[in-house]
PDB file of N, CA, C and O in Angstrom:
ATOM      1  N   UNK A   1       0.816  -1.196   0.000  1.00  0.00           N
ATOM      2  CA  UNK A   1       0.000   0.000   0.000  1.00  0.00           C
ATOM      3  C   UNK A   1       0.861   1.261   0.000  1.00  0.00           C
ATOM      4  O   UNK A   1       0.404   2.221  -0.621  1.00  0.00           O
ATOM      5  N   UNK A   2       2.170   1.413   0.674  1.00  0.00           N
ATOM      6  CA  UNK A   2       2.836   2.530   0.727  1.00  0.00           C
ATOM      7  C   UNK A   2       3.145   2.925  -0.516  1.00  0.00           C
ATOM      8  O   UNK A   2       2.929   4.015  -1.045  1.00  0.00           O
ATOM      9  N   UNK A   3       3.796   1.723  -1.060  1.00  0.00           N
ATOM     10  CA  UNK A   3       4.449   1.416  -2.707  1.00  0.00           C
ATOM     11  C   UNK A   3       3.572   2.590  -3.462  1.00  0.00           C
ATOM     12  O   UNK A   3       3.969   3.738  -3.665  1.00  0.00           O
ATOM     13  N   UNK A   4       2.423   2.102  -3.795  1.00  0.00           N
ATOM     14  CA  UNK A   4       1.039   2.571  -4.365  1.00  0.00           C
ATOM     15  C   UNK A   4       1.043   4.331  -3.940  1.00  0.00           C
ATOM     16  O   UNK A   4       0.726   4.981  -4.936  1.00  0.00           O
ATOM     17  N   UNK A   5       1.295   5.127  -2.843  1.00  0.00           N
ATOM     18  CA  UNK A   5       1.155   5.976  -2.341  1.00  0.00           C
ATOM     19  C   UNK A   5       2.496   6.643  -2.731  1.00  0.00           C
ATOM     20  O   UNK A   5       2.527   7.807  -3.130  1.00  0.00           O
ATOM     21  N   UNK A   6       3.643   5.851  -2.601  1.00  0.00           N
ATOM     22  CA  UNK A   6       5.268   6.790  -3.025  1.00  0.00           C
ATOM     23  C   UNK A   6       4.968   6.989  -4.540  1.00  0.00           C
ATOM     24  O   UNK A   6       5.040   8.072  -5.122  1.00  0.00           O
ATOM     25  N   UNK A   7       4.580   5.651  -5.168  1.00  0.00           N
ATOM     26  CA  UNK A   7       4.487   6.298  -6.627  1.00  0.00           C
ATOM     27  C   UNK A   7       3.347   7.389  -6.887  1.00  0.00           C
ATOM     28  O   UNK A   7       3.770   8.465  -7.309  1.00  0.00           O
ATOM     29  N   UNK A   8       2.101   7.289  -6.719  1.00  0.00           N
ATOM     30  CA  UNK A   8       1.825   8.375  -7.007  1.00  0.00           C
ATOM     31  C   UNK A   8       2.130   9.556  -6.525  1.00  0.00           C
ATOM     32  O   UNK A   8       1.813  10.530  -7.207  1.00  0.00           O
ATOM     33  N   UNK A   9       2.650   9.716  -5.550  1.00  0.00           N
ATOM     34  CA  UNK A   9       3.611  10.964  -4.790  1.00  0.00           C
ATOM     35  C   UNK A   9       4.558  11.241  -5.683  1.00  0.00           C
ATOM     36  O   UNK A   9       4.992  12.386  -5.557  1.00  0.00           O
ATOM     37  N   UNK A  10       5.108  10.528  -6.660  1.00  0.00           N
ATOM     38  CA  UNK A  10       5.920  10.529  -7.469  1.00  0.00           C
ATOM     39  C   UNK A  10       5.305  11.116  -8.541  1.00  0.00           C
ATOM     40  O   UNK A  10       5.779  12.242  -8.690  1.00  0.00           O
ATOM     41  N   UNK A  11       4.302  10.820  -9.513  1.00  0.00           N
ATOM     42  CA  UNK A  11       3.783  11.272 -10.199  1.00  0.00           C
ATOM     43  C   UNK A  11       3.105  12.707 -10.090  1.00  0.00           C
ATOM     44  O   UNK A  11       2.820  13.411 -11.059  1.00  0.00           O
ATOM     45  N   UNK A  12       2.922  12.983  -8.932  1.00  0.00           N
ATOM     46  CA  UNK A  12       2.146  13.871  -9.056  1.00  0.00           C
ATOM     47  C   UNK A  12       3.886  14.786  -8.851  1.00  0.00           C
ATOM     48  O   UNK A  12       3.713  15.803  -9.523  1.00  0.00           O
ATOM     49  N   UNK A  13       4.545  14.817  -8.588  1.00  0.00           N
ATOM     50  CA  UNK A  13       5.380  15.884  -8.409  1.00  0.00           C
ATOM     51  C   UNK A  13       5.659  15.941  -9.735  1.00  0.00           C
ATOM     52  O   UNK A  13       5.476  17.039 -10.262  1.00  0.00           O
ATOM     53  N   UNK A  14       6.069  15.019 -10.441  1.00  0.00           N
ATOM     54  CA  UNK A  14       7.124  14.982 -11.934  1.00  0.00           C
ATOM     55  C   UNK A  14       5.698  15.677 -12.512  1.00  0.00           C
ATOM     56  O   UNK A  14       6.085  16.534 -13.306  1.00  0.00           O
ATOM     57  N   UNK A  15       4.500  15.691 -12.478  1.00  0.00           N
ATOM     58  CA  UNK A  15       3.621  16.655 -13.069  1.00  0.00           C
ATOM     59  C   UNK A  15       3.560  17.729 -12.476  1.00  0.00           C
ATOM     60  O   UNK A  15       2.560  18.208 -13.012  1.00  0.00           O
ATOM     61  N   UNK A  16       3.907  18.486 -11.737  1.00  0.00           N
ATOM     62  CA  UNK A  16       3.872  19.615 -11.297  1.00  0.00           C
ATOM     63  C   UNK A  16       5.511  20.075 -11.577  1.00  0.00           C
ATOM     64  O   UNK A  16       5.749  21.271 -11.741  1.00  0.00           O
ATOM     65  N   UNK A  17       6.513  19.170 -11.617  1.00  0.00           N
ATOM     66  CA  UNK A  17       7.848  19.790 -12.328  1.00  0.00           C
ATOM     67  C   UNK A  17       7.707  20.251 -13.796  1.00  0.00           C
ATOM     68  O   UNK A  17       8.064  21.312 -14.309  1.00  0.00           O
ATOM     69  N   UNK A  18       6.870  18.789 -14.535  1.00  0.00           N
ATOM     70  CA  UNK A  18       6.563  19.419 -16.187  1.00  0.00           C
ATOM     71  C   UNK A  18       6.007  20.989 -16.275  1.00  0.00           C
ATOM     72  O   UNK A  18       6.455  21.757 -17.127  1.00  0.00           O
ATOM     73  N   UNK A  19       4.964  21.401 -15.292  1.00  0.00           N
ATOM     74  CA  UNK A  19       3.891  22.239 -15.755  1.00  0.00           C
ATOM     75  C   UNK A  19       4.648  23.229 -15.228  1.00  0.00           C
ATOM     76  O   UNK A  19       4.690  24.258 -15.902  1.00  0.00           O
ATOM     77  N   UNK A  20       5.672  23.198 -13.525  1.00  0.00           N
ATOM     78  CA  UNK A  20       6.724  24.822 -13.893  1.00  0.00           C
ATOM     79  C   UNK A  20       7.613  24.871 -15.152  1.00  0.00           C
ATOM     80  O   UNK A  20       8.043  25.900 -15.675  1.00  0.00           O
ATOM     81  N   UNK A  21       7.813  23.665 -15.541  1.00  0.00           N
ATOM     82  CA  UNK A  21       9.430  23.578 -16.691  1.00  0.00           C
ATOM     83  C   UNK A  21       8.630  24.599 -17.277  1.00  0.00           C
ATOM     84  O   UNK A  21       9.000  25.773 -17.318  1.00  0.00           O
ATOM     85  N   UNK A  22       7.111  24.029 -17.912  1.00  0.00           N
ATOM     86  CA  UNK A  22       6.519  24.877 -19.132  1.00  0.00           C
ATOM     87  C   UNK A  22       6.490  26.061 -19.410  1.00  0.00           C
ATOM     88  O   UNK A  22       6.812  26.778 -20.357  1.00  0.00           O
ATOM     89  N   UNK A  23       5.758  26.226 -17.776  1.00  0.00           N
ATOM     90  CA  UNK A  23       5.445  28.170 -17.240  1.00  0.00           C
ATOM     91  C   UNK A  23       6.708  28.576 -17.697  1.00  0.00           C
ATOM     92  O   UNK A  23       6.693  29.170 -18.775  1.00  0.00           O
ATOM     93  N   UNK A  24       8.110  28.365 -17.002  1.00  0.00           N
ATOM     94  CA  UNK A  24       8.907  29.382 -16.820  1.00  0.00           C
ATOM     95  C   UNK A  24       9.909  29.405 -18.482  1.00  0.00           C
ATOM     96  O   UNK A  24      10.609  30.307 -18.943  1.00  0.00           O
ATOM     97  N   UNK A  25       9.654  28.290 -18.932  1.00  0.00           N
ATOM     98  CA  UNK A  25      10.319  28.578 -20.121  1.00  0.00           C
ATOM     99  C   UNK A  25       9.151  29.159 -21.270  1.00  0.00           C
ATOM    100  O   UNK A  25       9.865  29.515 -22.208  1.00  0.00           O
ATOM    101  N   UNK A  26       8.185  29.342 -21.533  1.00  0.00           N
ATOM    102  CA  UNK A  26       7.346  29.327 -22.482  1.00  0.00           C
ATOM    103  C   UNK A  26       6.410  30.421 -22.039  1.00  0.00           C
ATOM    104  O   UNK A  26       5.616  30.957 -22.812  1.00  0.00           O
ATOM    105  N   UNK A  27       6.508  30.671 -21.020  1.00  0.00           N
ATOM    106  CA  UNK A  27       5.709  31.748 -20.835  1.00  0.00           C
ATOM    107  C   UNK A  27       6.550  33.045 -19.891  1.00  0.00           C
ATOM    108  O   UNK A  27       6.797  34.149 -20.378  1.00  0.00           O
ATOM    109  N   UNK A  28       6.849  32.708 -18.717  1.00  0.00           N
ATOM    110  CA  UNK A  28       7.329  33.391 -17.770  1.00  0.00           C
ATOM    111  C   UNK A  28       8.660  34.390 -18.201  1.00  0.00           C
ATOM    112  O   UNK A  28       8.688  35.620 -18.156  1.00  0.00           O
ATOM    113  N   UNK A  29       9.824  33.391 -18.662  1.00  0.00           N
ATOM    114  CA  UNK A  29      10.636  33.849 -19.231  1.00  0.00           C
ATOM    115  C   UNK A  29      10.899  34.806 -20.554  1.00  0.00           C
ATOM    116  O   UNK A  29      11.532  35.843 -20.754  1.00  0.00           O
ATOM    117  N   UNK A  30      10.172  34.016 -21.266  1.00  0.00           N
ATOM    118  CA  UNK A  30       9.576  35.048 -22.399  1.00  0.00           C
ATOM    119  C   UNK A  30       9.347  36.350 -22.713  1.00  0.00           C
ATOM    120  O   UNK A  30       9.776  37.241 -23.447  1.00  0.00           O
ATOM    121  N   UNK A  31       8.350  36.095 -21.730  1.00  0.00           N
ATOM    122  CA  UNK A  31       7.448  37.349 -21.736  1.00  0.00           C
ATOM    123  C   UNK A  31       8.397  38.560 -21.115  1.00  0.00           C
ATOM    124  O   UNK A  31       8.419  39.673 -21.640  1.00  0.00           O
ATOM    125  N   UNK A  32       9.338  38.156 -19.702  1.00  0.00           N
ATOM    126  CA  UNK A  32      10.343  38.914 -19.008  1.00  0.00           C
ATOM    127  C   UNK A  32      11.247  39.230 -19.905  1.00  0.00           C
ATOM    128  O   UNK A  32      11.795  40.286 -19.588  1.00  0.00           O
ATOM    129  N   UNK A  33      11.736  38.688 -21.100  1.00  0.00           N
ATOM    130  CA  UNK A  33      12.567  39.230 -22.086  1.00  0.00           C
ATOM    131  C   UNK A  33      12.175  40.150 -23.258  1.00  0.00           C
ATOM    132  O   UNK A  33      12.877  40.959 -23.865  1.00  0.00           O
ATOM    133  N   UNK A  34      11.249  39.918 -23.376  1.00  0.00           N
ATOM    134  CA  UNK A  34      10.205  40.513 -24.238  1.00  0.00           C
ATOM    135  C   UNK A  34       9.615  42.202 -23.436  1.00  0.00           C
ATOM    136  O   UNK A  34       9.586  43.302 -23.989  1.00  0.00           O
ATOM    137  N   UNK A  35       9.302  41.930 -22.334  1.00  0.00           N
ATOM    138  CA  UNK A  35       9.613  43.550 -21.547  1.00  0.00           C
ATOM    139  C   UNK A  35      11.387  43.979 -21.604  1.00  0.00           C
ATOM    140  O   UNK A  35      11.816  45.132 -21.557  1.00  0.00           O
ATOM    141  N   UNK A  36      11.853  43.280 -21.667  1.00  0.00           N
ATOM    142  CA  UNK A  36      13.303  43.850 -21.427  1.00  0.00           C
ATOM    143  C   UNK A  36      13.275  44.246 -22.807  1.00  0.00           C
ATOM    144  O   UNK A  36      13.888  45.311 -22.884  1.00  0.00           O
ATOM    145  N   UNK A  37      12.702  43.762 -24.328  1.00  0.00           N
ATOM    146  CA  UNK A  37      13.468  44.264 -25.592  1.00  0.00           C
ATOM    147  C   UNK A  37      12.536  45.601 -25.078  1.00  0.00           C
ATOM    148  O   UNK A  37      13.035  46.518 -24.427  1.00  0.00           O
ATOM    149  N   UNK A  38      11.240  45.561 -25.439  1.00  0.00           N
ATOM    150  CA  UNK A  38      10.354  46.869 -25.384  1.00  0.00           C
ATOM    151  C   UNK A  38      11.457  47.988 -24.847  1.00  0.00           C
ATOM    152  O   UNK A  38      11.648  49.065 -25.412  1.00  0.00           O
ATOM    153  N   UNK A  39      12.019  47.622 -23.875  1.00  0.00           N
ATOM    154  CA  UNK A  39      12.282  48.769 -22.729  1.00  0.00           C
ATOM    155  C   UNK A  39      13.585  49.180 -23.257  1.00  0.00           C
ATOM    156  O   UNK A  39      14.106  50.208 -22.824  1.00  0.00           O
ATOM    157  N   UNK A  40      14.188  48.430 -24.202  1.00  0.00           N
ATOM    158  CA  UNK A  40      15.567  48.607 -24.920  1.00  0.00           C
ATOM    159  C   UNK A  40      15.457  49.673 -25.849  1.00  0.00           C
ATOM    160  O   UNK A  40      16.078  50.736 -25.832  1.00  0.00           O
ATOM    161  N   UNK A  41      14.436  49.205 -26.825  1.00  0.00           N
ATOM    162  CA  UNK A  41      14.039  49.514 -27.979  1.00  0.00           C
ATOM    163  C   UNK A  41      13.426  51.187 -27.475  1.00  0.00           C
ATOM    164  O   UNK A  41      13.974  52.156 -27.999  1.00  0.00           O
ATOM    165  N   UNK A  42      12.434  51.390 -26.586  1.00  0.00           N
ATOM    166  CA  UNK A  42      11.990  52.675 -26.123  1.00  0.00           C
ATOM    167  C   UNK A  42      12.943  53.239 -25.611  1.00  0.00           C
ATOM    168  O   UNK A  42      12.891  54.469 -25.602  1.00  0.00           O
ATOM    169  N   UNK A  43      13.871  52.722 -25.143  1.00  0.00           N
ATOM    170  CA  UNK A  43      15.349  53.605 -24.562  1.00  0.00           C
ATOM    171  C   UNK A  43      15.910  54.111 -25.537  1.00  0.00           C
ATOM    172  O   UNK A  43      16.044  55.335 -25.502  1.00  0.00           O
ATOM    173  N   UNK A  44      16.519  53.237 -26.936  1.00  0.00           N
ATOM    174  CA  UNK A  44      17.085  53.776 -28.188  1.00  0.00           C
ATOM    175  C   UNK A  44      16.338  55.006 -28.130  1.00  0.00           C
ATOM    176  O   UNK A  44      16.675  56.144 -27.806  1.00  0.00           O
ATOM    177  N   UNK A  45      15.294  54.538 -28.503  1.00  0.00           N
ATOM    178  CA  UNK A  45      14.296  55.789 -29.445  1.00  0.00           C
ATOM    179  C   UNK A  45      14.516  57.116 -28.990  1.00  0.00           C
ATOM    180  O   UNK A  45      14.809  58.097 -29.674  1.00  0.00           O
ATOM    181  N   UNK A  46      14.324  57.035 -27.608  1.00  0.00           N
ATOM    182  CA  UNK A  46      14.329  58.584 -26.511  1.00  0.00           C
ATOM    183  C   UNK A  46      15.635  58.780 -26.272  1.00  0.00           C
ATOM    184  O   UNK A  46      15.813  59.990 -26.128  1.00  0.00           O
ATOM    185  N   UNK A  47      16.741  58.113 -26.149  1.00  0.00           N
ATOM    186  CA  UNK A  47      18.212  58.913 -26.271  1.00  0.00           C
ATOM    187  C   UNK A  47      18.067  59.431 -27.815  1.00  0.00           C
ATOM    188  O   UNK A  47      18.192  60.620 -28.109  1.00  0.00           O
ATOM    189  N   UNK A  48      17.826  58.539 -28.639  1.00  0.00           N
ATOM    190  CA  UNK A  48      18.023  59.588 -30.429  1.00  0.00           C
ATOM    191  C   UNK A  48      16.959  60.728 -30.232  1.00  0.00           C
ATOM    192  O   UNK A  48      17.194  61.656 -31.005  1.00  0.00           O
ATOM    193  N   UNK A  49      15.921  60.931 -29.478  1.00  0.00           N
ATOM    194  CA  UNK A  49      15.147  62.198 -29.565  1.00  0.00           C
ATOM    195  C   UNK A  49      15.568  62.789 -29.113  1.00  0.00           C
ATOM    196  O   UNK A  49      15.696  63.833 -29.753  1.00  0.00           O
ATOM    197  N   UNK A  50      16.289  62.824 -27.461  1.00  0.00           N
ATOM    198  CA  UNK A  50      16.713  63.711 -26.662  1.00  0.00           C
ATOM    199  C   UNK A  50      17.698  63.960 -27.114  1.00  0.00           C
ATOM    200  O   UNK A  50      17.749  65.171 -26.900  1.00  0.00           O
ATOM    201  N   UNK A  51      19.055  63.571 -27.881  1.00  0.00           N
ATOM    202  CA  UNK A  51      19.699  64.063 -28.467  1.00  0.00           C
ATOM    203  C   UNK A  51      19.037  64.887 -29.861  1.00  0.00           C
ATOM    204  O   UNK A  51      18.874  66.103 -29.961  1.00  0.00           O
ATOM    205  N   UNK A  52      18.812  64.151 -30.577  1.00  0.00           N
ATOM    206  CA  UNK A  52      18.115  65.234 -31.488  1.00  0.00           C
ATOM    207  C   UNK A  52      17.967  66.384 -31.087  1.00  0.00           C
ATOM    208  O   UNK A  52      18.738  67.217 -31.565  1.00  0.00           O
ATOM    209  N   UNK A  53      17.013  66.817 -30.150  1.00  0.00           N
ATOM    210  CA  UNK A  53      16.553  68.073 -29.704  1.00  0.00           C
ATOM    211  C   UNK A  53      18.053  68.524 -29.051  1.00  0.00           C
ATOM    212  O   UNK A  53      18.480  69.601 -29.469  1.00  0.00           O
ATOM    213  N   UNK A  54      18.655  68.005 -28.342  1.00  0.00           N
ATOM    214  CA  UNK A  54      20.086  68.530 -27.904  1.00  0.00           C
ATOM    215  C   UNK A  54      20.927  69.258 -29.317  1.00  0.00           C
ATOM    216  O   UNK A  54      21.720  70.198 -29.262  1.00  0.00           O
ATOM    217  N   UNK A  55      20.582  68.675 -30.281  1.00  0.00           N
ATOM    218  CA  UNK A  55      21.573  69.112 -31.664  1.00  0.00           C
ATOM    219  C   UNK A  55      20.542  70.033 -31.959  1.00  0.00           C
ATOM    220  O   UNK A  55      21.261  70.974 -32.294  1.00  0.00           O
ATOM    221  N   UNK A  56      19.580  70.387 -32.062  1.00  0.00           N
ATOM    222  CA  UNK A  56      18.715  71.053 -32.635  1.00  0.00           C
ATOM    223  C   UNK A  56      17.891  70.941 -34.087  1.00  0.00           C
ATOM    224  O   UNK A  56      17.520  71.776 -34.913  1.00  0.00           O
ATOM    225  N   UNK A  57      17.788  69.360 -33.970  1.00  0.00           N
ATOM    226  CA  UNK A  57      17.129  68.853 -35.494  1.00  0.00           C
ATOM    227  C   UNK A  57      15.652  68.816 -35.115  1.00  0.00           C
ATOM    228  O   UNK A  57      14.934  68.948 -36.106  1.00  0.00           O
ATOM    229  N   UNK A  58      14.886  68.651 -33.780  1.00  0.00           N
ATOM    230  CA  UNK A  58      13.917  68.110 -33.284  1.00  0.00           C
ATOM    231  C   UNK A  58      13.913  69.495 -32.257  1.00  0.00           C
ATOM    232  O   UNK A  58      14.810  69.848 -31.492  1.00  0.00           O
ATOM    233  N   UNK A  59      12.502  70.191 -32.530  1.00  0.00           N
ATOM    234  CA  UNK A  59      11.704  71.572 -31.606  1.00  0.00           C
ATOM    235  C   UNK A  59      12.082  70.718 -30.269  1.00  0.00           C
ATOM    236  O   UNK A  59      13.169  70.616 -29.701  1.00  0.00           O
ATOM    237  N   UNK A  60      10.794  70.128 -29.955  1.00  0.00           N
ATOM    238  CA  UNK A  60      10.182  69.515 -28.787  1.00  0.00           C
ATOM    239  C   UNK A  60      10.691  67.925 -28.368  1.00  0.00           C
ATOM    240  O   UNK A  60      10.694  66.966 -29.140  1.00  0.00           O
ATOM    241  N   UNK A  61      11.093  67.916 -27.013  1.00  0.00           N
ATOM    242  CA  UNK A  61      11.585  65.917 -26.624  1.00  0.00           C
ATOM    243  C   UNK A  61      10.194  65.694 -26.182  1.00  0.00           C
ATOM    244  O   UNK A  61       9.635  66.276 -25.252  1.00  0.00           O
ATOM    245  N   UNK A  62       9.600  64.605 -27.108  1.00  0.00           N
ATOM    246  CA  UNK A  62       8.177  64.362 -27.070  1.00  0.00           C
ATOM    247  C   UNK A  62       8.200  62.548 -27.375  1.00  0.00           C
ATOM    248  O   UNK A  62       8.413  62.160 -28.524  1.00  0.00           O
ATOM    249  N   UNK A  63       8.019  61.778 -26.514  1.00  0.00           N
ATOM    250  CA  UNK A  63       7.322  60.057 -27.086  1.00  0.00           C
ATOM    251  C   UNK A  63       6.087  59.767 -27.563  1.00  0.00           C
ATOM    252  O   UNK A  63       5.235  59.574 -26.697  1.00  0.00           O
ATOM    253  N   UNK A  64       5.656  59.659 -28.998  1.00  0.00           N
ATOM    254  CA  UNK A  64       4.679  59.692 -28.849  1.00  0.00           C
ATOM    255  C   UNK A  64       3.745  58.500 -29.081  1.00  0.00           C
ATOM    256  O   UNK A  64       4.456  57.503 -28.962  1.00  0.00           O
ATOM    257  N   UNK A  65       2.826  58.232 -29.282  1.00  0.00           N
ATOM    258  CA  UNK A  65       2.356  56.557 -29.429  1.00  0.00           C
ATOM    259  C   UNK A  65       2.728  55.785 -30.707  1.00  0.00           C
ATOM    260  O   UNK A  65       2.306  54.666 -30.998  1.00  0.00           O
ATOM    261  N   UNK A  66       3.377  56.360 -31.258  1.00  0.00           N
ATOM    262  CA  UNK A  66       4.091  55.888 -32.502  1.00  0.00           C
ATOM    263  C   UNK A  66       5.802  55.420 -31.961  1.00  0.00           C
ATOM    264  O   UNK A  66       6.534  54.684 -32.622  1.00  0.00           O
ATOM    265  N   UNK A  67       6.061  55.863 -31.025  1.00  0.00           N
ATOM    266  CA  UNK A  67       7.214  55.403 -30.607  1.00  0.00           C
ATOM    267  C   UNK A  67       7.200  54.202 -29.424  1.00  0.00           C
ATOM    268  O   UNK A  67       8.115  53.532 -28.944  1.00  0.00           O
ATOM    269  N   UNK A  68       5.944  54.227 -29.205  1.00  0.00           N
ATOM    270  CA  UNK A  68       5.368  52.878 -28.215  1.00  0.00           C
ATOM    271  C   UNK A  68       5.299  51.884 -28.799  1.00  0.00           C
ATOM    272  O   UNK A  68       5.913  50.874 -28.453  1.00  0.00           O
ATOM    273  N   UNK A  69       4.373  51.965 -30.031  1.00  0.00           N
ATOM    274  CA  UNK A  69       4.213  51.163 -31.162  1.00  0.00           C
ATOM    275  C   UNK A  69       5.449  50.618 -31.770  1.00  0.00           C
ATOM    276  O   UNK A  69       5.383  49.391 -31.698  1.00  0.00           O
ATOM    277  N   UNK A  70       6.437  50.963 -32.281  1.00  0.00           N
ATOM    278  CA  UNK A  70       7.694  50.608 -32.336  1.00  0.00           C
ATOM    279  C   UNK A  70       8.598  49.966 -31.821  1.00  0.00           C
ATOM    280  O   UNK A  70       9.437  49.215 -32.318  1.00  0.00           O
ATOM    281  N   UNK A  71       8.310  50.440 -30.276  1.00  0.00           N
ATOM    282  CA  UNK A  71       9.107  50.151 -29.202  1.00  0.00           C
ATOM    283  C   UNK A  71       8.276  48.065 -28.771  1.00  0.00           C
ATOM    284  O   UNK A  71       8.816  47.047 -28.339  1.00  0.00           O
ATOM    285  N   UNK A  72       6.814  48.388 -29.211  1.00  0.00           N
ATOM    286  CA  UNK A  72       6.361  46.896 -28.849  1.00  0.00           C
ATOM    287  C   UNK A  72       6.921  45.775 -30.204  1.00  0.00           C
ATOM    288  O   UNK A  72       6.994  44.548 -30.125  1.00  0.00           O
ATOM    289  N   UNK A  73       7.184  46.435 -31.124  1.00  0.00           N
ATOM    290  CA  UNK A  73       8.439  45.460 -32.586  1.00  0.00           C
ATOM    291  C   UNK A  73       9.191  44.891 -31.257  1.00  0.00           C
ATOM    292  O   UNK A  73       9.086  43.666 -31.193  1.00  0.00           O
ATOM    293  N   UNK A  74       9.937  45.478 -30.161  1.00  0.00           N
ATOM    294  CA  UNK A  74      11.058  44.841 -29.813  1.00  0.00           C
ATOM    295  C   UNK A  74      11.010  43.913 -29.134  1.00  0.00           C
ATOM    296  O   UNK A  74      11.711  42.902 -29.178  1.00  0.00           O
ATOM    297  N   UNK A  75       9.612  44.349 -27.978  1.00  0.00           N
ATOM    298  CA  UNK A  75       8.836  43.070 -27.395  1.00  0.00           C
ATOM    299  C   UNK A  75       8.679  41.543 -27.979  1.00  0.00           C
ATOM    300  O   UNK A  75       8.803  40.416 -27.499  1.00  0.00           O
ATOM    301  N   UNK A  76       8.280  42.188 -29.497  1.00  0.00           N
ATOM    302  CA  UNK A  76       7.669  40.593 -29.881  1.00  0.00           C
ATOM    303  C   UNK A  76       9.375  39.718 -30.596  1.00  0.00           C
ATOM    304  O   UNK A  76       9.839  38.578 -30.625  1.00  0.00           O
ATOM    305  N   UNK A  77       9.780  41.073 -31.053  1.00  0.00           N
ATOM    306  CA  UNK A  77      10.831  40.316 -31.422  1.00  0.00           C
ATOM    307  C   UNK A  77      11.947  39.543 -30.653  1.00  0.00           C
ATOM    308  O   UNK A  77      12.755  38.739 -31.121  1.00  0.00           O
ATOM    309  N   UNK A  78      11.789  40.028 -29.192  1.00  0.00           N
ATOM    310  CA  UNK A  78      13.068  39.316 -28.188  1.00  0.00           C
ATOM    311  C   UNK A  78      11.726  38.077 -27.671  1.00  0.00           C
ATOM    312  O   UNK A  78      12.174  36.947 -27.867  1.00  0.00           O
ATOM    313  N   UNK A  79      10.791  38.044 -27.300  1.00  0.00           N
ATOM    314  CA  UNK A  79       9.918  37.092 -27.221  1.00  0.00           C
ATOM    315  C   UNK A  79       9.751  35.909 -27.804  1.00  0.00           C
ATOM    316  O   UNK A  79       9.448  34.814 -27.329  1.00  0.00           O
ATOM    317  N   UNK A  80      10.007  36.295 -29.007  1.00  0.00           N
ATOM    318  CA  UNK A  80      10.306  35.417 -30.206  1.00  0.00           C
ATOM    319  C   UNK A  80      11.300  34.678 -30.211  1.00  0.00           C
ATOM    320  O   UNK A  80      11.231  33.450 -30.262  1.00  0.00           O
ATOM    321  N   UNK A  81      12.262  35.285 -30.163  1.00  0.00           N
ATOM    322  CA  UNK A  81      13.799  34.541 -30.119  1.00  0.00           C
ATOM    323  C   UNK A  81      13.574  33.803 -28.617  1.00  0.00           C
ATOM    324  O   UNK A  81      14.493  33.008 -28.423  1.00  0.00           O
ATOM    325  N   UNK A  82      12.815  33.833 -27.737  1.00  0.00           N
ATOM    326  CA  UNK A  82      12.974  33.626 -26.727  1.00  0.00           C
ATOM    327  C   UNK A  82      12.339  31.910 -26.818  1.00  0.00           C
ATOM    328  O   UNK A  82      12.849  30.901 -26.332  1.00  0.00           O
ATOM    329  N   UNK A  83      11.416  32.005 -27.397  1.00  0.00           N
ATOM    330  CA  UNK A  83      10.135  30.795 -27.520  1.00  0.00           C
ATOM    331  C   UNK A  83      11.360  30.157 -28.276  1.00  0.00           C
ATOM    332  O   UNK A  83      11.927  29.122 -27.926  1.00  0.00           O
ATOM    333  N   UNK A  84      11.616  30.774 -29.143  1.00  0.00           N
ATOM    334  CA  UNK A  84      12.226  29.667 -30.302  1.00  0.00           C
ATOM    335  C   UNK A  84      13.727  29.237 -29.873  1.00  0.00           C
ATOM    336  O   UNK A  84      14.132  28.209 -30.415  1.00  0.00           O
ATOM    337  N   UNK A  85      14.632  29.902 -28.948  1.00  0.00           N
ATOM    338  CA  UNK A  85      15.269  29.382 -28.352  1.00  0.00           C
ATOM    339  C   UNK A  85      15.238  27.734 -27.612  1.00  0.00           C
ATOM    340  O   UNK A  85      16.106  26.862 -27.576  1.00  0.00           O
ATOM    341  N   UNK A  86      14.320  27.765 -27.257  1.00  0.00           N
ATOM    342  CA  UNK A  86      13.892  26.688 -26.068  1.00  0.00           C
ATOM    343  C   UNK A  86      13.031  25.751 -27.008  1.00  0.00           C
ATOM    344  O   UNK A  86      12.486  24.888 -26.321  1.00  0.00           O
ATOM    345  N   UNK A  87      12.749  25.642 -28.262  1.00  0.00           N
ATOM    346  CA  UNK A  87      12.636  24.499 -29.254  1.00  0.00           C
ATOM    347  C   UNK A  87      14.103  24.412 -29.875  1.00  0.00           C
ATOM    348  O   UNK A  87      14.082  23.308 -30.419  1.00  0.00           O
ATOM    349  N   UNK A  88      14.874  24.749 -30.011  1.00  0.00           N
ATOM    350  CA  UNK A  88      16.246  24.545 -30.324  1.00  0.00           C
ATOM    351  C   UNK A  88      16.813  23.612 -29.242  1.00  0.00           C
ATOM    352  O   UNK A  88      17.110  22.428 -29.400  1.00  0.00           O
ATOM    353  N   UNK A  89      16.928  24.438 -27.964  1.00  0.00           N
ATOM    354  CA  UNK A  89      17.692  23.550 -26.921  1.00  0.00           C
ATOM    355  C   UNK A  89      17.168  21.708 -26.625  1.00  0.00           C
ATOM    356  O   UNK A  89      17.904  20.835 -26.166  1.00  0.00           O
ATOM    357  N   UNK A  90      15.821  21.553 -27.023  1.00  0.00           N
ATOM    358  CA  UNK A  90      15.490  20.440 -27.244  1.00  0.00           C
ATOM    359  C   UNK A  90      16.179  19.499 -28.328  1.00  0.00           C
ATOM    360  O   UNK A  90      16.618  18.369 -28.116  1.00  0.00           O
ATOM    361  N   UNK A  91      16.185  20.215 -29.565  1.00  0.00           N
ATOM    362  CA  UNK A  91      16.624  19.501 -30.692  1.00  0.00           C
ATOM    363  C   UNK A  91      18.150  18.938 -30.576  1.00  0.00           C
ATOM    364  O   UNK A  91      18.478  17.881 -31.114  1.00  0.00           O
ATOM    365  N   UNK A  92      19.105  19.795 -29.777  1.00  0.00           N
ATOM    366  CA  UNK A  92      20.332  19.357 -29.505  1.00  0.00           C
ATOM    367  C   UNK A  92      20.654  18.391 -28.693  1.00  0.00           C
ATOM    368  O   UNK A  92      21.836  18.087 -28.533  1.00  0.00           O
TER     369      UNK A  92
END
């Protein structure tokens, strides 16, 4: 009877190890890199404005939702590399 009780004690953990592996590579991680491009990408943008306006090519240092919009390209694109990373590391 114990037997019966260690293994499924067993099972149920190695299913709850699969379902963090999943979270943190496929979702968790991801997504945390994917805020890090955004926040890269919106950093570029606003040092080239604030300089701009420092040189005097650009009136006003202004972000505007067109530079958000842009700035979310970087999101999907480090997100991306991120997912597809972790189908690679399998294949090897």
């Amino acid at each position: 009877m114990e037997e019966i009780n260690s293994r499924s004690v067993l099972l149920v953990t190695e299913a709850k190890n699969k379902v963090q592996y999943f979270l943190m590579n496929f979702a968790i991680k991801p997504i945390f890199a994917g805020v890090l491009g955004f926040l890269m990408f919106l950093f570029v943008i606003g040092i080239t404005k604030f300089l701009g306006c420092c040189v005097g090519t650009i009136d006003k240092f202004t972000l505007d939702a067109d530079d958000i919009i842009l700035s979310l390209l970087g999101f999907f694109l480090v997100f991306l590399i991120r997912i597809l990373e972790n189908f690679r590391k399998k294949e090897d």
